[in-house]
C-alpha positions, 0 to 999 in steps of 0.5 A: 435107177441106173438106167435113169442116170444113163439117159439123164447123161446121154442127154446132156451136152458135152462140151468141146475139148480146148483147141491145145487139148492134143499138144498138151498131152502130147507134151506131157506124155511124150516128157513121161516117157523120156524121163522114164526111158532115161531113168530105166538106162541109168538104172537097168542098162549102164550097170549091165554094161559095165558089169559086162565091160568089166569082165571083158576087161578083167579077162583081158588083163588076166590074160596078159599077165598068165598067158591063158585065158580061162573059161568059165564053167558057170555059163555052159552053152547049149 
């Protein structure tokens, strides 16, 4: 029975796909991605920045107000 469809669809025709057929989905994939992109920075990247751009400057403050600069012992390196 399977086989039947099979040859039923490898003889029907196909028709052509539109002539804008590409430049839509190229449009259409291409807005995707931008506003995946942005909402993957404004999501995952800006707070990691700040959280990073806050500790370089709370480090700097204390800095200035002690005089010393204190090492983190919760990242050691290798």
């Amino acid at each position: 029975m399977a086989s039947n469809l099979f040859e039923r669809l490898a003889e029907s025709e196909v028709p052509p796909p539109p002539a804008q057929f590409d430049t839509q989905l190229h449009d259409r994939v291409n807005r995707r991605l931008i506003e995946t992109q942005v909402v993957d920075l404004i999501l995952c990247g800006l707070p990691w920045a700040f959280l990073h751009f806050a500790r370089a400057l709370v480090g700097l403050i204390a800095f200035t107000l002690t005089g010393r600069y204190e090492k983190s012992t919760k990242y050691k390196r290798r």
